[in-house]
N, C-alpha and C positions, 0 to 999 in steps of 0.2 A: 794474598800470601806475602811474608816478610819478604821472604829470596827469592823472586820468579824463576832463577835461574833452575829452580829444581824443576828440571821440567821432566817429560811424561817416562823418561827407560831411567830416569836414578828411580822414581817412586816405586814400583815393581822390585826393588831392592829393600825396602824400608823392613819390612819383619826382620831381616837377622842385625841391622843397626840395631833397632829400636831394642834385641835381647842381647846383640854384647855375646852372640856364640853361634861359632861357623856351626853348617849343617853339612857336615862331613860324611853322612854314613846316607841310605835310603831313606826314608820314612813313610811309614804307612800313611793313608791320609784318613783313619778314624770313620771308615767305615758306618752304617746303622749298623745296629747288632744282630740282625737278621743278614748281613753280607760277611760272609766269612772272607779275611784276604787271605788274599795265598800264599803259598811256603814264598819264603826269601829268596829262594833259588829262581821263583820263578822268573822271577826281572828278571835276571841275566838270563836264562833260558827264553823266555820271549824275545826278545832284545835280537837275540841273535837267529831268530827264527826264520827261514827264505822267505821270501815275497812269495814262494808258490802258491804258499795258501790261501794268497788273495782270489777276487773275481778274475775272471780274464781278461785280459788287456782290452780296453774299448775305446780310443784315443776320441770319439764323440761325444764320450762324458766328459763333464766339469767339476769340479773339485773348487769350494771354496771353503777358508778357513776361518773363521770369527772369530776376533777377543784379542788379548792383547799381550805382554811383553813376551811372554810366554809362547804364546802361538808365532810371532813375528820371527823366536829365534836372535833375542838381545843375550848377550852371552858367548853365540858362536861366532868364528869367525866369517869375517863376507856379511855382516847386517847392515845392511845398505840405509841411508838416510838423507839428510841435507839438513841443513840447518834451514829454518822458518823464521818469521816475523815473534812469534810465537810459539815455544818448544820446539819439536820439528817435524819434518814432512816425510813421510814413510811410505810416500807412493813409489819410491825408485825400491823398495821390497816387496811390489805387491807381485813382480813377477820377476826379480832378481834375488829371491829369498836364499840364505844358505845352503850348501849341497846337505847338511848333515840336519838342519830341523825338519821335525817329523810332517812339513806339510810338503816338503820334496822327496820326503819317502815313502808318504801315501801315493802320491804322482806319481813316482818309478814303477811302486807295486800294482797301481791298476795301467799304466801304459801312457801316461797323457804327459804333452809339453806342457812347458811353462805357461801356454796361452788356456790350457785347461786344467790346471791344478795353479790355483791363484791363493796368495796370503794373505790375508786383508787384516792382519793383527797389528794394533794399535797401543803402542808404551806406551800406559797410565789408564788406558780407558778402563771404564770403570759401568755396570751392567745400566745405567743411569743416561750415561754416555752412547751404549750403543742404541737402547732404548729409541732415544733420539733420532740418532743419526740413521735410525733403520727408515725412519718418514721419510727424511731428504738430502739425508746423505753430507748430512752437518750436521753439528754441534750448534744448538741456538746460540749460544753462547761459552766462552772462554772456562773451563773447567778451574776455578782457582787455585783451590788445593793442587791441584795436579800438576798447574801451569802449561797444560793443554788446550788447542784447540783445534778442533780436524774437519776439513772441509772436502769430503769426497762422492760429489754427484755420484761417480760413474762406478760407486761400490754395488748402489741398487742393479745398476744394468748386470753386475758380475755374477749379483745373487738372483736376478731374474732369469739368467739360465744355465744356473747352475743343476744339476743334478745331484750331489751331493752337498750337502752345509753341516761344517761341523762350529761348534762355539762354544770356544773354552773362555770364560769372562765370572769375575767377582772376587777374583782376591785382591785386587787394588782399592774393592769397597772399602775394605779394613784396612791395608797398608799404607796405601796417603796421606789418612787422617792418622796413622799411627806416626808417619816420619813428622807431617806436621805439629804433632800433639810432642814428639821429642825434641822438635828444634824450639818451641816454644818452652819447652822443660828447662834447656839448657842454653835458651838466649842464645840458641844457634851455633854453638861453639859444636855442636853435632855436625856439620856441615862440611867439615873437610874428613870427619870420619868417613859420610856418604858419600866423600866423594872416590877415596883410597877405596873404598868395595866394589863400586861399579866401574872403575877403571878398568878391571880385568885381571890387576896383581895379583890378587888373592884367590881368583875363581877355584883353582885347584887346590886341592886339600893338603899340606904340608908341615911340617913342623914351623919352618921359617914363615910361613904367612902366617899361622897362628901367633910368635911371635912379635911378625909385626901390627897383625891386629891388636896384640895386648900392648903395646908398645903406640900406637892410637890413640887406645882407651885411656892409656895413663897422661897422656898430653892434654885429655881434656882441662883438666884444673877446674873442675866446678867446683865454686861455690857452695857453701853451708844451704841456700836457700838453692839453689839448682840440683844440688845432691838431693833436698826432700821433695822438691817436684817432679825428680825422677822416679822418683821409688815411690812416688804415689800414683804415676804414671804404669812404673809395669806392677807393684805387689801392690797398691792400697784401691784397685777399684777403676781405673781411669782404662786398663785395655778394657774390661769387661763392659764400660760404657760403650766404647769402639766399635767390639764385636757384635755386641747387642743391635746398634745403628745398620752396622752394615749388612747385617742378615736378613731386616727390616727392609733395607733398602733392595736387596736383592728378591727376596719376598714380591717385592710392589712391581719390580722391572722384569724377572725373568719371563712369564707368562706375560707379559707385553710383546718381547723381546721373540716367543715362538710365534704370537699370534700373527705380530707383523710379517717374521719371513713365513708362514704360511698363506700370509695375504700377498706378498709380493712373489712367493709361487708355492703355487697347490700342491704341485707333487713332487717336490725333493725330499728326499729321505734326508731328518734334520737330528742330528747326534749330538746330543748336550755331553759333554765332557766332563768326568769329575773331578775333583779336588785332590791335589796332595799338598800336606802340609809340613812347609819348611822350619818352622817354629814349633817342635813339638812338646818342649819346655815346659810351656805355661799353660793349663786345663783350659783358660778361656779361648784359647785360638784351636785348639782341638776338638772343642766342644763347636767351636765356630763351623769349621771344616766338613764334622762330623753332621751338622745341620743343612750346608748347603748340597752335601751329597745327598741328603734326603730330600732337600725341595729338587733337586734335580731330577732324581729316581722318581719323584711322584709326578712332577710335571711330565715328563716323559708318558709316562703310566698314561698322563689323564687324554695324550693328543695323541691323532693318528700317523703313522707314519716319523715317528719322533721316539729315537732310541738315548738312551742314557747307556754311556759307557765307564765304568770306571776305572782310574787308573791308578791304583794303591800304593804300587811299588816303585812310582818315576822316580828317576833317582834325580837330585837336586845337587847345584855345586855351589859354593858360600856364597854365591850371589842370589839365591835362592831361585835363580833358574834350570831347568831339564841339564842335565852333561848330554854327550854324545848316547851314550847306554839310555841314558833317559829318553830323550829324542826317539828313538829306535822304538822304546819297548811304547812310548804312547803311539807313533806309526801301524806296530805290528796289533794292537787293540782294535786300533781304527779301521783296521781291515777288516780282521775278524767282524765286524760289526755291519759291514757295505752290503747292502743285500744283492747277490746277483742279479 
């Protein structure tokens, strides 16, 4: 990759760069068409819903979380990290995770510390990635595009006895190669736009960040030949190459991805998570979305003890990760889902 620097919590950003418009409102995340979502109301009625209606407190369960910028809780405040040789190290979140992401509100709702309700989500990882690292708890090797690499033995020990595993992992299939595929569009001058998104300035929805994001945009100064690589990038064909890859690649890893934490333990009850999408703009990332909920929904179907949850209505903030309501309402699903 040109700029290593982009390492694995900008890429988990890259969709609302790559289209150039905050996601200011909910979005559905495109459903099959056999899944009806719910009225719009419901998010925020879920959202806000008590923990009563969890299991009952069993502080001898374990709670572990899978996937990546999304589950770790990049966005809120308190996302713990250190800088690494190599992108960075996300073990100081695996049990220092924020009070407000929804893998410390599954923990409060069923009863459990920090030592049993663990985050194991990884900026940039990608279903390829965990694939991997579910054998040995590394990465064979250096994720390029991503400029990631993650070396964590002691994930196996967390999911070897865990009793619950959830794993939300595959929208950075499509989003890495998509900020890569822009910084190559635009000889990189894309680069300090990603860097002004993932900062934090913009997260909330306002008129003045809107402003300054256009105000971004208009600094680029591309070029006659970078303006048409852009726009061959998102209208002539180049996302639909993207999405097409990543769904392939998702395809090949996710049923890896159950079979192994069913090998490395038998009887956790294993929750694939579904998609929402913060790009809902362009048909190819919709149609993306609207695919990976089905390979989810079926793979689920086909293994035992392996529920698929959807979550329609998370709401996203221009970073294109969960808000606080967001947070909440994937938590209060995950419950509803744990089987007593």
């Amino acid at each position: 990759m040109k700029h290593p620097r982009f390492t694995a919590w900008l890429c988990s950003a890259a969709a609302l760069v790559l289209l150039a418009v905050p996601a200011f409102a909910q979005q559905p995340d495109a459903l099959p068409p056999e899944q009806a979502a719910p009225a719009a109301q419901e998010q925020t009625a879920e959202a806000a819903a008590p923990a009563a209606e969890a299991p009952a407190a069993d502080p001898q369960r374990t709670y572990v979380a899978l996937g990546d910028s999304i589950v770790s809780g990049v966005g809120l405040p308190d996302f713990k990290y250190t800088e690494a040789a190599i992108g960075i190290d996300a073990a100081p979140n695996f049990e220092g995770y924020p009070e407000q992401c929804y893998v410390s509100l599954v923990g409060k709702g069923l009863g459990l510390d920090r030592q049993h309700a663990i985050n194991l989500g990884l900026p940039g990882l990608t279903t390829g990635d965990l694939a991997d690292m579910l054998h040995t708890g590394a990465m064979p090797q250096m994720n390029q595009q991503a400029g990631t690499y993650y070396v964590y033995p002691q994930m196996l020990d967390y999911l070897k006895r865990a009793d619950i595993i959830s794993v939300q992992i595959g929208s950075n299939d499509a989003l890495v190669p998509a900020l890569v595929a822009l910084g190559n569009a635009t000889n990189w001058k894309s680069e300090q736009l990603v860097a002004t998104m993932v900062s934090g300035v913009l997260r909330e929805p306002s008129f003045e960040n809107l402003q300054r994001l256009n105000s971004d945009l208009s600094r680029l100064r591309l070029t006659r030949e970078e303006k048409q690589a852009t726009t061959q990038l998102l209208l002539g064909g180049g996302t639909d190459a993207i999405c097409e890859q990543a769904y392939q690649e998702a395809a090949v890893h996710m049923p890896q991805v159950v079979a192994q934490l069913r090998a490395l333990n038998p009887d956790a009850q294993i929750i694939l998570l579904g998609y929402t999408n913060p790009v809902p703009l362009l048909p190819e990332w919709t149609q993306l979305f609207r695919r990976l909920n089905a390979l989810s929904k079926n793979l689920a179907a086909q293994n035992e003890n392996v529920t698929y949850v959807p979550i329609p209505f998370a709401m996203t903030a221009t970073d294109a990760h969960p808000t606080v309501s967001g947070h909440k309402y994937i938590a209060n699903r995950i419950l509803r889902a744990i089987k007593k």
